[in-house]
N, CA, C and O of each residue as an XYZ file, in Angstrom:
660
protein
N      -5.101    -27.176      1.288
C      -6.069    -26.121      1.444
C      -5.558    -24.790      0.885
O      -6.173    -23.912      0.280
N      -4.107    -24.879      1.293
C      -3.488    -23.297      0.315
C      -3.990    -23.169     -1.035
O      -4.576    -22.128     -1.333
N      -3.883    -23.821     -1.644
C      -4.016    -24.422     -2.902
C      -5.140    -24.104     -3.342
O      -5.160    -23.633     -4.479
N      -6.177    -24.224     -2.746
C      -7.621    -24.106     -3.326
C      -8.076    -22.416     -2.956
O      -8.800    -21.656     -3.600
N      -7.318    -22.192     -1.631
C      -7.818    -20.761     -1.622
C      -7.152    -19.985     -2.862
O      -7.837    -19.383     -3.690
N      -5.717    -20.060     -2.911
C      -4.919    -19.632     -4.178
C      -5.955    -19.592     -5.442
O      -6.247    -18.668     -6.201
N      -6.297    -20.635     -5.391
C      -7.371    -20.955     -6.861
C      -8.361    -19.868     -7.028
O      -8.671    -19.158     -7.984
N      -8.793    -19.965     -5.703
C     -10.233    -19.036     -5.555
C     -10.097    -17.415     -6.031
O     -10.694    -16.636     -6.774
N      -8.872    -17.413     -5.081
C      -8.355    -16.281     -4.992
C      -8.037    -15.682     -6.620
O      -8.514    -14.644     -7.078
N      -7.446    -16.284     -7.079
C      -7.104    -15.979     -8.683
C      -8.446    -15.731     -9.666
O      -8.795    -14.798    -10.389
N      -9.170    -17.378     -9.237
C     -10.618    -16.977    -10.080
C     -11.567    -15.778     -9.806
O     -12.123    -15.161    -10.715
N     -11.736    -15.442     -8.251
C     -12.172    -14.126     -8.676
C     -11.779    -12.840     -8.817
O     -12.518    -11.855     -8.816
N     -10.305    -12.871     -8.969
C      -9.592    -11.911    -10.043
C      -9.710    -11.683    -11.221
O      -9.720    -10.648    -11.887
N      -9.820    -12.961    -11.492
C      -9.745    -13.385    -13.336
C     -11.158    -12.699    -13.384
O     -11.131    -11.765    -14.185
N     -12.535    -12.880    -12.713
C     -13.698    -12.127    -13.004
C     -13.735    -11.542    -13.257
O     -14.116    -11.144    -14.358
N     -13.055    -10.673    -11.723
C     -13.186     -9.089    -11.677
C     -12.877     -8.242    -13.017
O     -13.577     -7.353    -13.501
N     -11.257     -8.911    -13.639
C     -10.603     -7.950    -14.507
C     -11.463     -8.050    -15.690
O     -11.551     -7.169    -16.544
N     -12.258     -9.457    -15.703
C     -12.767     -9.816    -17.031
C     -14.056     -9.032    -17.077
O     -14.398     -8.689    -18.208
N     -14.819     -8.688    -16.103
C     -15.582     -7.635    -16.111
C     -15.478     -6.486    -16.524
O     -16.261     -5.757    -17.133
N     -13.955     -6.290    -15.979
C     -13.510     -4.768    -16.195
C     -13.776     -4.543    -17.772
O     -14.212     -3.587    -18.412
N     -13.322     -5.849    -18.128
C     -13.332     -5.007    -19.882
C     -14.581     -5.922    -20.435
O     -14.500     -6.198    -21.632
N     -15.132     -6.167    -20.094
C     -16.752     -6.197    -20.748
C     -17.285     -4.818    -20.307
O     -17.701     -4.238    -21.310
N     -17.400     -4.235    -19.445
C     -17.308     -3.439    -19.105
C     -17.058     -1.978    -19.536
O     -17.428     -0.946    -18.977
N     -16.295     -2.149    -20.735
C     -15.369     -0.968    -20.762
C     -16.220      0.261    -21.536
O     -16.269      1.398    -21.066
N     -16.643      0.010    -22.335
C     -17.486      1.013    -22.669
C     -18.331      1.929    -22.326
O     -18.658      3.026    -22.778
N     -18.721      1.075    -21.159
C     -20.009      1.278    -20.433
C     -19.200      2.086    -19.235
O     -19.794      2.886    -18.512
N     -18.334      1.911    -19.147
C     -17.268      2.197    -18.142
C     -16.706      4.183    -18.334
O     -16.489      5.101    -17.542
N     -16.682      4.017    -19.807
C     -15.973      5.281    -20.364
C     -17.192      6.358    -20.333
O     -17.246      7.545    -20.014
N     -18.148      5.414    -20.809
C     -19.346      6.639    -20.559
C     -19.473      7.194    -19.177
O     -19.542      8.401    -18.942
N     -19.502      6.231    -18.259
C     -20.348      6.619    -17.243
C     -19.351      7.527    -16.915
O     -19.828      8.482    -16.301
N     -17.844      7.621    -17.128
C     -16.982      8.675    -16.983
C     -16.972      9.962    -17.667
O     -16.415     10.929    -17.146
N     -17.455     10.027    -18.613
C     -17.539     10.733    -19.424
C     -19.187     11.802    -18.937
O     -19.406     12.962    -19.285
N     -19.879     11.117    -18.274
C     -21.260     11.663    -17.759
C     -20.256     12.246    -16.598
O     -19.528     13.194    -16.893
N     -20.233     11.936    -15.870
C     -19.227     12.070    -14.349
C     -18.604     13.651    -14.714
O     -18.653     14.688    -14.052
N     -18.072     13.393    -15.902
C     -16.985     14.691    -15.766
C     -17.566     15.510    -16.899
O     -16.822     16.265    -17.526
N     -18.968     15.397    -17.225
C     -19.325     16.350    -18.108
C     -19.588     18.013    -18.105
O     -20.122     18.741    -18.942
N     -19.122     18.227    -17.103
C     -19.586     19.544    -16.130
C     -18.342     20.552    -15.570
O     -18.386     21.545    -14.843
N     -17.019     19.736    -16.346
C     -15.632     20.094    -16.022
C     -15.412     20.226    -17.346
O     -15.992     19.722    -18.307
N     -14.211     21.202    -17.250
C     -14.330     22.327    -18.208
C     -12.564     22.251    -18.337
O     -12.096     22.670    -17.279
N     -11.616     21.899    -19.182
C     -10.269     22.093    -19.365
C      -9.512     23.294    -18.441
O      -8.456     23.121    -17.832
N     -10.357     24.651    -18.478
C      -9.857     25.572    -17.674
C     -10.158     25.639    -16.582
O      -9.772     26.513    -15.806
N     -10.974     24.641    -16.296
C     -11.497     24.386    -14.407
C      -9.739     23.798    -13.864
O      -9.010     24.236    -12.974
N      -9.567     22.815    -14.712
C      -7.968     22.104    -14.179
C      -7.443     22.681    -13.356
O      -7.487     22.220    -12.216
N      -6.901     23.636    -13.559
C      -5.828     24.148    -12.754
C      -6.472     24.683    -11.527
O      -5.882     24.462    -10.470
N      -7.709     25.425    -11.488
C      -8.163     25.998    -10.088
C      -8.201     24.649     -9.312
O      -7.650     24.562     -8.215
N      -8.890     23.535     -9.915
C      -9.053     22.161     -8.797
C      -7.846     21.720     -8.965
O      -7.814     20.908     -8.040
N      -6.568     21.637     -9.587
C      -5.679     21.063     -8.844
C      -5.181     22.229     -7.472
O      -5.005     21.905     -6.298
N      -5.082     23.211     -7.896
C      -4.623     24.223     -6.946
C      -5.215     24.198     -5.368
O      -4.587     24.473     -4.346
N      -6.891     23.702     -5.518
C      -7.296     23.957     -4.727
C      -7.579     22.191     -4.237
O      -8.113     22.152     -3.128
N      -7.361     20.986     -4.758
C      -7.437     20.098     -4.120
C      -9.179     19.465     -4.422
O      -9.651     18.465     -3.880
N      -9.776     20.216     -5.256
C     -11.208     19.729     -5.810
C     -11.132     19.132     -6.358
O     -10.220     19.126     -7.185
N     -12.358     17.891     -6.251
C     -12.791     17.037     -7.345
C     -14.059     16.943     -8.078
O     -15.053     17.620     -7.816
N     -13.971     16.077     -8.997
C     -15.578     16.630     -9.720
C     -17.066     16.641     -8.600
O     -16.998     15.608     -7.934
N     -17.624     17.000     -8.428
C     -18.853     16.386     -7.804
C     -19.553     15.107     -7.880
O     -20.095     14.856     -8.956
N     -19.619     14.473     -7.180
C     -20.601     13.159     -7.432
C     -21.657     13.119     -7.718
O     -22.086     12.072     -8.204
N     -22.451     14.154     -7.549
C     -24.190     14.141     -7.842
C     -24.586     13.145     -6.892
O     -24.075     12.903     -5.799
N     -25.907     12.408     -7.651
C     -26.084     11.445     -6.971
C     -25.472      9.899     -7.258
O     -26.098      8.839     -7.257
N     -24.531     10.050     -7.420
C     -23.924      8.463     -7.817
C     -23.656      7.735     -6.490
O     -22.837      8.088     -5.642
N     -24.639      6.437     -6.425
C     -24.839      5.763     -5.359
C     -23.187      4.309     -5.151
O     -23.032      3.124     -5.444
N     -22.488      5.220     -4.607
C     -21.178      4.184     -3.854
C     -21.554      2.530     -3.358
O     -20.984      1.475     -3.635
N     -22.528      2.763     -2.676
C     -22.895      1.586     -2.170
C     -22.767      0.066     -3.313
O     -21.963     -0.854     -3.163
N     -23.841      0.195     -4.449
C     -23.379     -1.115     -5.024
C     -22.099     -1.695     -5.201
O     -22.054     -2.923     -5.274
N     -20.920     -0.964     -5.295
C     -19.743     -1.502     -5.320
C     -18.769     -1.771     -4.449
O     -17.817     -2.527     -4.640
N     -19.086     -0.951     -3.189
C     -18.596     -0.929     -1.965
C     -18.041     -2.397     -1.483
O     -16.990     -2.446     -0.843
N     -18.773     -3.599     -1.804
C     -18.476     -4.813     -1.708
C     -16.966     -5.409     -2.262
O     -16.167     -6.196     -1.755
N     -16.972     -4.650     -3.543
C     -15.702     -5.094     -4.601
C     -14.314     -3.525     -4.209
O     -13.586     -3.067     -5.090
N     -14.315     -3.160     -3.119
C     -14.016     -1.997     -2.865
C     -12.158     -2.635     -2.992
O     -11.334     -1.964     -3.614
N     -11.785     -3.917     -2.333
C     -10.654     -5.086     -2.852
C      -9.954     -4.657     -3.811
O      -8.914     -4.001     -3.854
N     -10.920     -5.283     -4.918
C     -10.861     -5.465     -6.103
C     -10.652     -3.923     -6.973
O     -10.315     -3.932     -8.157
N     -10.825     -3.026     -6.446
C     -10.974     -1.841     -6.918
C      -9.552     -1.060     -6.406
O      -8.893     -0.195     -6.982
N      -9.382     -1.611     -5.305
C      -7.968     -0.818     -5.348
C      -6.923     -1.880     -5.862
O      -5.980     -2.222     -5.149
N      -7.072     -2.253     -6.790
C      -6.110     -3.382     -7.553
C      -5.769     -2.452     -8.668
O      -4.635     -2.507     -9.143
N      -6.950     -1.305     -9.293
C      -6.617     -1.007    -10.310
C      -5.853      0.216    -10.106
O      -6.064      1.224     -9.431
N      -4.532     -0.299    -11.182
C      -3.669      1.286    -11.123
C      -3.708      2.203    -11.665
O      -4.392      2.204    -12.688
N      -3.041      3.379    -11.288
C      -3.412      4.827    -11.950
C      -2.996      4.419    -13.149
O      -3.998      4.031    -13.749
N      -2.218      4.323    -13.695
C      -2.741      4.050    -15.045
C      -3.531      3.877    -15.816
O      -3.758      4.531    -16.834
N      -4.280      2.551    -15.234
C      -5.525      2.404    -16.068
C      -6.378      3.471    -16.240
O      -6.745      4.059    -17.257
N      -6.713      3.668    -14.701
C      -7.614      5.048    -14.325
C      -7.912      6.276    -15.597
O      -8.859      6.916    -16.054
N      -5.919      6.062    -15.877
C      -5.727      7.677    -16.399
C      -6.217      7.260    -18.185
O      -6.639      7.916    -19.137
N      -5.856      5.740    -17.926
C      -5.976      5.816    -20.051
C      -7.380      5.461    -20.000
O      -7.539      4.720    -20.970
N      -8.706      5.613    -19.270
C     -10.194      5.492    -18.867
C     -10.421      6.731    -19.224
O     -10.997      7.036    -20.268
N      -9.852      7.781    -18.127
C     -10.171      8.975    -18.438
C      -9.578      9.292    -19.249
O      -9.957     10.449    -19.437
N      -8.360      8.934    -20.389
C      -8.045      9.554    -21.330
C      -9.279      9.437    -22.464
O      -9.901     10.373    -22.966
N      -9.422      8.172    -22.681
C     -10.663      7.868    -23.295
C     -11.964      8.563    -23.223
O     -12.533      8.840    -24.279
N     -12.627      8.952    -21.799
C     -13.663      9.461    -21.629
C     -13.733     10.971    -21.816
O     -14.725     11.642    -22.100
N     -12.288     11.436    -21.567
C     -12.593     12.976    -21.951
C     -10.667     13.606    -21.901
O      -9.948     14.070    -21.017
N     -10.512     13.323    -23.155
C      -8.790     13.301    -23.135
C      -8.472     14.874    -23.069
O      -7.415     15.330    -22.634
N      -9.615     15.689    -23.597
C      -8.977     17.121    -23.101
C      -8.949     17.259    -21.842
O      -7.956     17.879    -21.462
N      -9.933     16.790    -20.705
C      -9.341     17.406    -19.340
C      -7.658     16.406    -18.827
O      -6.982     16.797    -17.875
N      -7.380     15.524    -19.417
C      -6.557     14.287    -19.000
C      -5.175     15.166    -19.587
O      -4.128     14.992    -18.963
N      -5.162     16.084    -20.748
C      -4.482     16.570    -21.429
C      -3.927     18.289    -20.666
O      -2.863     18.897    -20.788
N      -5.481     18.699    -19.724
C      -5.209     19.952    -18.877
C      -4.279     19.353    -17.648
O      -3.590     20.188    -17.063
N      -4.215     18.237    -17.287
C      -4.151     17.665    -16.449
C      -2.470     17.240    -16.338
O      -1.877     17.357    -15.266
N      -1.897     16.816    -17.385
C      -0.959     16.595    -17.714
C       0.128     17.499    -18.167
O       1.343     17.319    -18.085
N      -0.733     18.815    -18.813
C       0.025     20.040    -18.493
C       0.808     20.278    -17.302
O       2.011     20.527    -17.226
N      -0.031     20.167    -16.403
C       0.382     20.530    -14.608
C       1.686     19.851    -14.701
O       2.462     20.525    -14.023
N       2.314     18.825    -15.221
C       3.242     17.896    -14.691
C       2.912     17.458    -13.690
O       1.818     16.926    -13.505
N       4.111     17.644    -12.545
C       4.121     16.644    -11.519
C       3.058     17.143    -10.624
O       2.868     16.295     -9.753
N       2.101     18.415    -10.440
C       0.942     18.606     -9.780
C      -0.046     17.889    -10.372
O      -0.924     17.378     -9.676
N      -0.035     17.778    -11.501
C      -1.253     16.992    -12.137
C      -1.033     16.114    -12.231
O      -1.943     15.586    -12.870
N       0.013     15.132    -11.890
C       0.147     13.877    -11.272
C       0.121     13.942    -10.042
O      -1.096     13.769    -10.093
N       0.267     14.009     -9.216
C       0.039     14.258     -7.648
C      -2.185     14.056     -8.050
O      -3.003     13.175     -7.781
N      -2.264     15.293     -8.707
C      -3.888     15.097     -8.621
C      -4.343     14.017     -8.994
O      -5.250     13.708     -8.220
N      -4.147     12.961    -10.087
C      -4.458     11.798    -10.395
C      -4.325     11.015     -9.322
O      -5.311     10.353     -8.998
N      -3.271     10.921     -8.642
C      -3.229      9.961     -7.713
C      -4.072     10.332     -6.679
O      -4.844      9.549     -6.125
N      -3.952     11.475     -6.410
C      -5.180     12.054     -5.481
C      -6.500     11.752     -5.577
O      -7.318     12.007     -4.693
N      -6.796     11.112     -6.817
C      -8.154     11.602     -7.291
C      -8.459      9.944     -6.821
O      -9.151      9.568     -5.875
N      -7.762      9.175     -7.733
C      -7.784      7.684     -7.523
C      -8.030      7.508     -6.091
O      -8.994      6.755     -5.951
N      -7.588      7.865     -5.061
C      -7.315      7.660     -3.556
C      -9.057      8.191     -3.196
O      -9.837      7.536     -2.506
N      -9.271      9.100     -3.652
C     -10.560     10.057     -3.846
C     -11.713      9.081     -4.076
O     -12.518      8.706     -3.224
N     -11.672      8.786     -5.158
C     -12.339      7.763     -5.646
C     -12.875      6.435     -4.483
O     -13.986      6.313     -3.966
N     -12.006      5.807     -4.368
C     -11.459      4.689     -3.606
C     -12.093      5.019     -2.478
O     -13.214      4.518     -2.571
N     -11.958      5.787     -1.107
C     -12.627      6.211     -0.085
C     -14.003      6.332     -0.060
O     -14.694      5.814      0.818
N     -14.656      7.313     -1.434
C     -15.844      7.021     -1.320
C     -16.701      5.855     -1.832
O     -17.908      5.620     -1.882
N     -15.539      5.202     -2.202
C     -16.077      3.223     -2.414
C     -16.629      2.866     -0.960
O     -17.693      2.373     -0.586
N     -15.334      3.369     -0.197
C     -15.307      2.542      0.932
C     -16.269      2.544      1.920
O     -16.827      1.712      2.635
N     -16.302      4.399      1.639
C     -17.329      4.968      2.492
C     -18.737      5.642      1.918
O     -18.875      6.864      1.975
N     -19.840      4.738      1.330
C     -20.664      5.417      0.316
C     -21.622      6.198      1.540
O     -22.703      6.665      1.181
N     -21.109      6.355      3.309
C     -22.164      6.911      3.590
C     -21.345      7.899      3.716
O     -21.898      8.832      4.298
N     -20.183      8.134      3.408
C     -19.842      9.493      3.915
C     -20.858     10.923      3.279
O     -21.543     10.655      2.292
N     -20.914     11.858      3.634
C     -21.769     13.232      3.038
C     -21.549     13.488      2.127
O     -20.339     13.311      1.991
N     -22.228     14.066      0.729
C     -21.972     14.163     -0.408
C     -21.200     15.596     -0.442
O     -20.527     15.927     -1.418
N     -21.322     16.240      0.461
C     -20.840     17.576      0.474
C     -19.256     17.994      1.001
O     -18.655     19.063      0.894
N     -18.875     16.796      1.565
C     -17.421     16.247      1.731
C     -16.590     15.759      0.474
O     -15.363     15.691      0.405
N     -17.547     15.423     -0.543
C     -17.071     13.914     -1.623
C     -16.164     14.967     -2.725
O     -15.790     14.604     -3.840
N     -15.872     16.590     -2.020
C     -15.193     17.157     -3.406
C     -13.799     17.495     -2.982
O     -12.921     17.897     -3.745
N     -13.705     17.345     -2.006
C     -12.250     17.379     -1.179
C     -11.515     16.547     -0.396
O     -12.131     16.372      0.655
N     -10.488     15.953     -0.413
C      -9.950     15.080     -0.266
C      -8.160     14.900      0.020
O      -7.319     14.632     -0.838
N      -7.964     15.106      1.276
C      -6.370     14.885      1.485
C      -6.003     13.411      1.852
O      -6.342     13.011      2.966
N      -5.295     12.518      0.951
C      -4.629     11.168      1.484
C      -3.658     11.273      2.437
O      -2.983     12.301      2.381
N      -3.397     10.461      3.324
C      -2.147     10.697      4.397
C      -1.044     10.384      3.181
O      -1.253      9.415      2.451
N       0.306     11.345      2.947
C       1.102     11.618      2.573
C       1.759     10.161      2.808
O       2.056      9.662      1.723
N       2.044      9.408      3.808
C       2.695      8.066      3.953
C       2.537      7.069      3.171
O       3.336      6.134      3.114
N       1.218      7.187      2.306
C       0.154      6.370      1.154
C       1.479      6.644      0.139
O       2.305      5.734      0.066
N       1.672      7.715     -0.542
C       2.482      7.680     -1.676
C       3.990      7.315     -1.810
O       4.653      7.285     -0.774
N       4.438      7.105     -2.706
C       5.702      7.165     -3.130
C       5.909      7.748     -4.554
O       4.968      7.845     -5.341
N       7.362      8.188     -4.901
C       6.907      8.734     -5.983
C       7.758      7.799     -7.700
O       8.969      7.848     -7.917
N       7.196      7.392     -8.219
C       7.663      7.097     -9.679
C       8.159      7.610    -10.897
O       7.420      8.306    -11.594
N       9.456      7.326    -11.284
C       9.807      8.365    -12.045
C       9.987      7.172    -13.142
O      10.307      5.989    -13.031
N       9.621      8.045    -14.312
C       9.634      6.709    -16.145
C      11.148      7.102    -16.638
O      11.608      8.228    -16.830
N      11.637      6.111    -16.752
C      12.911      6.021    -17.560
C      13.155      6.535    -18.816
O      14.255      6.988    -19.131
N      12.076      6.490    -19.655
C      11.874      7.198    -21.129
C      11.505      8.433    -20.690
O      12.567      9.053    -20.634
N      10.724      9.069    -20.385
C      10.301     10.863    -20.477
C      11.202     11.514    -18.932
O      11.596     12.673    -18.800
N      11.307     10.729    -18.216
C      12.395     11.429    -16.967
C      10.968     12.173    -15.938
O      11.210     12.650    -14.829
N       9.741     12.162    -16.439
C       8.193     13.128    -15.612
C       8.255     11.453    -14.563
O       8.337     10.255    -14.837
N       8.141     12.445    -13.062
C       7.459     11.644    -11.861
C       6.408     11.593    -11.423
O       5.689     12.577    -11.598
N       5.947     10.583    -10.771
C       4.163     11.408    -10.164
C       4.039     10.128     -8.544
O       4.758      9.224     -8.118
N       3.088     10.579     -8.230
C       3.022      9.949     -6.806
C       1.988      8.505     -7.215
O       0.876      8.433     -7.738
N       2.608      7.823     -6.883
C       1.559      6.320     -6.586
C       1.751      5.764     -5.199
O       2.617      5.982     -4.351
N       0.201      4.620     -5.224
C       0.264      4.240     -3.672
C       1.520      3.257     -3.578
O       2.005      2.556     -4.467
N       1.822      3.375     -2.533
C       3.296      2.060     -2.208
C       3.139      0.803     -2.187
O       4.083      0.013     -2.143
N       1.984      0.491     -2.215
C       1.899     -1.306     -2.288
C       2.175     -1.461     -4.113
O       2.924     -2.342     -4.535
N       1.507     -0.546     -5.002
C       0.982     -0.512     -5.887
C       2.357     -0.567     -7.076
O       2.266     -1.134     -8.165
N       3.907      0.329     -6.453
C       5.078      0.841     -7.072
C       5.629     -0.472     -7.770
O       5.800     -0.466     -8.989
N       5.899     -1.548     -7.045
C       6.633     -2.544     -8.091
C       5.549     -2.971     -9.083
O       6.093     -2.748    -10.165
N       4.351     -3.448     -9.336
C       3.463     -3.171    -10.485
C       3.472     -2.271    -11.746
O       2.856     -2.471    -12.793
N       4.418     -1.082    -11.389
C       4.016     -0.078    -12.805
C       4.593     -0.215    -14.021
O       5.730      0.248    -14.110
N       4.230     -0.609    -14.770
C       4.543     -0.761    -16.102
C       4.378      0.204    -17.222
O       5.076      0.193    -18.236
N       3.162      1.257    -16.915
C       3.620      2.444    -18.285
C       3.529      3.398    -17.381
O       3.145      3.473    -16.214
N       3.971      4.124    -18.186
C       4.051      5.906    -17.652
C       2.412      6.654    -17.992
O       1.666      6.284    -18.899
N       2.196      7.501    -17.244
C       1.068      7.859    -17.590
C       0.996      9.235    -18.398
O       0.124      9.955    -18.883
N       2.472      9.208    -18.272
C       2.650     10.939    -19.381
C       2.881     10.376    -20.664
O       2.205     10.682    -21.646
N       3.957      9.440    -20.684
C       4.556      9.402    -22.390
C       3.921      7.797    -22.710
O       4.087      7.543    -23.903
N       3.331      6.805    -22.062
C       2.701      5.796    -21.786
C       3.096      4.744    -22.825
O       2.521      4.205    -23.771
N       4.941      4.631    -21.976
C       6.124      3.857    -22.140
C       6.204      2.922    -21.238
O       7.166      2.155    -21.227
């Protein structure tokens, strides 16, 4: 019986990810709509101040189901999504160094919650503190820049999200 759940378990991984990149385009836009309203010199006031973009009306609920599957994906990906969808704010962002890594991971965690919670208030959905116990921090062997990731997530990392080694 291990055996078959194992199976299961894998096949709808193998979906999920295989979605992800059918997906992907469709993926970059809808990011790219998301953050059309953020501005390179907004960066630094929302990292300073712990803001995130606004949600509008983007309805959480349909995915809330795959909410699992969603925290599988690592900041990384996240970050080379949004590099794609709008590489100048990813680029204000990366200025910050290790604050603007701290915010990525923040944001991801950000993200993720209002998966979890699509009824939370939309007027909550721009601020966001993770319990500090969530992170650990990663430092890349090639560029020597650290940034915070979740702790289940640390033996998984494979590129850097600054020099993306």
């Amino acid at each position: 019986m291990a055996i078959k759940k194992r199976l299961v378990k894998a096949g709808s991984s193998f979906a999920f990810w295989f979605f992800v990149e059918m997906m992907h385009d469709e993926i970059v836009k809808s990011l790219r709509k998301y953050l059309a309203s953020i501005q390179p010199e907004d960066i630094p006031r929302m990292v300073r101040k712990g803001e995130f973009p606004p949600v509008g009306d983007i309805d959480f609920s349909s995915v809330s189901d795959y909410s699992g599957h969603l925290e599988k994906i690592p900041l990384v990906t996240l970050v080379e999504h949004l590099a794609e969808a709008r590489p100048d704010l990813v680029k204000a962002v990366q200025d910050l160094d290790k604050r603007g890594a701290e915010y990525l991971a923040k944001l991801r965690l950000h993200l993720l919650d209002l998966v979890k919670h699509p009824e939370k208030p939309l007027a909550e959905s721009t601020k966001y503190e993770p319990k500090e116990e969530e992170l650990v921090r990663a430092t890349c062997d090639q560029c020597g820049k650290s940034w915070p990731v979740p702790k289940d997530e640390a033996s998984s990392i494979d590129k850097c999200p600054f020099c993306r080694q």
